[in-house]
C-alpha positions in Angstrom: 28.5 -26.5 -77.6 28.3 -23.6 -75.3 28.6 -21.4 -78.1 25.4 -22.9 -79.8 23.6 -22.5 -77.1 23.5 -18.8 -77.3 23.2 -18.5 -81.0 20.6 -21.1 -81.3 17.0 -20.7 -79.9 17.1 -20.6 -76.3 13.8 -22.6 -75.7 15.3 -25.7 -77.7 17.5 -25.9 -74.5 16.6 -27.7 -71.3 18.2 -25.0 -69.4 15.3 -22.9 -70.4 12.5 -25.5 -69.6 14.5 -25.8 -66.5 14.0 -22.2 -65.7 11.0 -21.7 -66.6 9.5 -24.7 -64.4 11.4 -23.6 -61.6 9.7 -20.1 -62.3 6.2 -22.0 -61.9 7.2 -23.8 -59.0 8.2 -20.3 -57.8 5.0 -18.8 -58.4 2.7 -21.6 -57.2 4.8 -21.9 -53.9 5.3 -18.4 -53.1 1.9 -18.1 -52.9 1.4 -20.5 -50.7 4.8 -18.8 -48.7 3.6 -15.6 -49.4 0.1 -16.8 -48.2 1.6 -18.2 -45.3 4.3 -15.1 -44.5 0.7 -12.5 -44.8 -1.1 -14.3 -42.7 1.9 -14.6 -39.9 2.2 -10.9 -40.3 -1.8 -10.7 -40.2 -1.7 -12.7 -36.7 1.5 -10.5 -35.6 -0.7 -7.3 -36.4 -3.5 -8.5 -34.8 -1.7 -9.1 -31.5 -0.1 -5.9 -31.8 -3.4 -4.0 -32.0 -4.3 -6.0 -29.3 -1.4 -4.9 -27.1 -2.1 -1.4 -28.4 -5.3 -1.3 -27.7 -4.9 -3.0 -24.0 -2.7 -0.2 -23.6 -4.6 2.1 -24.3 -7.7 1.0 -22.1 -4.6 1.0 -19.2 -3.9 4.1 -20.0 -7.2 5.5 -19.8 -7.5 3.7 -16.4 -4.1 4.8 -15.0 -5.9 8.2 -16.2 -8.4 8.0 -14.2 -6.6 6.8 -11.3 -4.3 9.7 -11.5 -7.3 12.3 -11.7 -8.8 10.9 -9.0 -5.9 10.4 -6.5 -5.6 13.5 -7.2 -9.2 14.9 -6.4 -8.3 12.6 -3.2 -5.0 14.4 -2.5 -7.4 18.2 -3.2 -10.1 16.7 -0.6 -7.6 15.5 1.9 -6.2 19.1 2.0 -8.7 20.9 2.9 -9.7 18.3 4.8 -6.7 18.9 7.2 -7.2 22.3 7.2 -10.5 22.0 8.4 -9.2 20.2 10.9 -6.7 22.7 11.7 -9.0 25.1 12.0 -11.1 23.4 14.0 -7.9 22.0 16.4 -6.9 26.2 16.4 -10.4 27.5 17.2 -11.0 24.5 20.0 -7.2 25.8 21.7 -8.6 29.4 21.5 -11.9 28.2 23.0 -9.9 26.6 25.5 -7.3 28.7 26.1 -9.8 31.3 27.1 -11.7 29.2 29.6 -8.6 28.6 31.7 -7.9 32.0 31.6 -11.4 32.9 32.8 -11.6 30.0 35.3 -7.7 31.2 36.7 -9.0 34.1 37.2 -11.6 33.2 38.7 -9.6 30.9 41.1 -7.1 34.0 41.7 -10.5 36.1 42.9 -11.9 33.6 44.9 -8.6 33.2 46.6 -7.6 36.7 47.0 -11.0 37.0 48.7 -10.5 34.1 50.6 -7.0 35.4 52.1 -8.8 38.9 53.1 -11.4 37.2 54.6 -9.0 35.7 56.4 -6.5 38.8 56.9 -10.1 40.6 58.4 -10.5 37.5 60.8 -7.1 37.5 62.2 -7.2 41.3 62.2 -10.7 41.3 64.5 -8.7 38.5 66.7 -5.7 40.6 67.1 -7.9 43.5 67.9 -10.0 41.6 70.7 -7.0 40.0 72.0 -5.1 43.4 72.1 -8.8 45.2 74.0 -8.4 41.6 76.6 -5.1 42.6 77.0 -5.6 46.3 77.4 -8.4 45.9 79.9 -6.4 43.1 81.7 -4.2 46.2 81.8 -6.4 48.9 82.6 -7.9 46.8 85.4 -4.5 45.7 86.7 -3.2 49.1 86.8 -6.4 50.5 88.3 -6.8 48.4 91.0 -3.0 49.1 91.8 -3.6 53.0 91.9 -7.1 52.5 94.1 -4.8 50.5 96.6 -2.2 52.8 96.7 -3.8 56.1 96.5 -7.3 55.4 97.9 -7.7 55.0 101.8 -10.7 52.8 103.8 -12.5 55.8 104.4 -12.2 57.2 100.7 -13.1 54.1 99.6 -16.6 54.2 101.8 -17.2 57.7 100.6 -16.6 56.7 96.8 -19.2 54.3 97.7 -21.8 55.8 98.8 -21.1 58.6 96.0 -21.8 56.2 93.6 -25.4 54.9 95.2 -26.5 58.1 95.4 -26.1 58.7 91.5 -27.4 55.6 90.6 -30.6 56.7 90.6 -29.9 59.5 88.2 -27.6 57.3 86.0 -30.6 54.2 85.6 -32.8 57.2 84.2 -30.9 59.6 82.2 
């Protein structure tokens, strides 16, 4: 019988009806699976353009951030050099007024130990005139005692009245 079947007309067969319905049932199901497998990969393109697109929007963002943390980093640079300067110039500024203000100190106190040197110099002088008139008069009075008798001391005297009227007006 096998070999009837293929000589014989194939759609007199049930195996053909059997093929051919399970062809329909093919067809009318895979649509539905084909139906249902399109609109899985519909929903799994959709949330894959969503990712993509979220991503790009991030990327845009992170973008931005990065452009301006960078303007931020540019600002803050010359911001610290401002600052430098400004720390540089304010040493200098300072820098110079202790100088002028220890020099100042150094005149005022090299004046001040002159004045002083002067003072101790005019003391030393008066003290060294006390001392040479304690002197003088010491030694003076010593040579009139020993060289000057009671008679030449009455004529030195009277000498010396007699020219005080010339002395009070010349």
């Amino acid at each position: 019988m096998e070999y009837d079947a293929l000589y014989a007309n194939f759609w007199a067969h049930g195996t053909f009806w059997v093929f051919i319905a399970i062809l329909i049932f093919a067809l009318l199901a895979g649509r539905k699976v084909v139906a249902a497998v399109v609109g899985i990969l519909d929903a799994r393109t959709l949330a894959v353009q969503a990712a993509l697109d979220e991503a790009a929007q991030l990327k845009a963002e992170a973008e931005a951030m990065l452009a301006d943390a960078k303007q931020k980093q540019v600002q803050a640079a010359e911001d610290a050099k401002h600052i430098l300067a400004t720390a540089h110039a304010e040493a200098q500024r300072l820098a110079a007024e202790l100088a002028a203000e220890a020099t100042a100190n150094a005149q005022r106190r090299e004046r001040m130990a002159v004045e002083r040197i002067a003072a101790a110099q005019a003391v030393a002088v008066k003290e060294v005139r006390a001392v040479a008139i304690d002197i003088a008069t010491t030694v003076s009075a010593a040579i009139l005692r020993d060289n000057v008798s009671n008679d030449a001391d009455a004529a030195l005297i009277d000498q010396a009245i007699t020219s005080l009227p010339k002395a009070l007006r010349g």
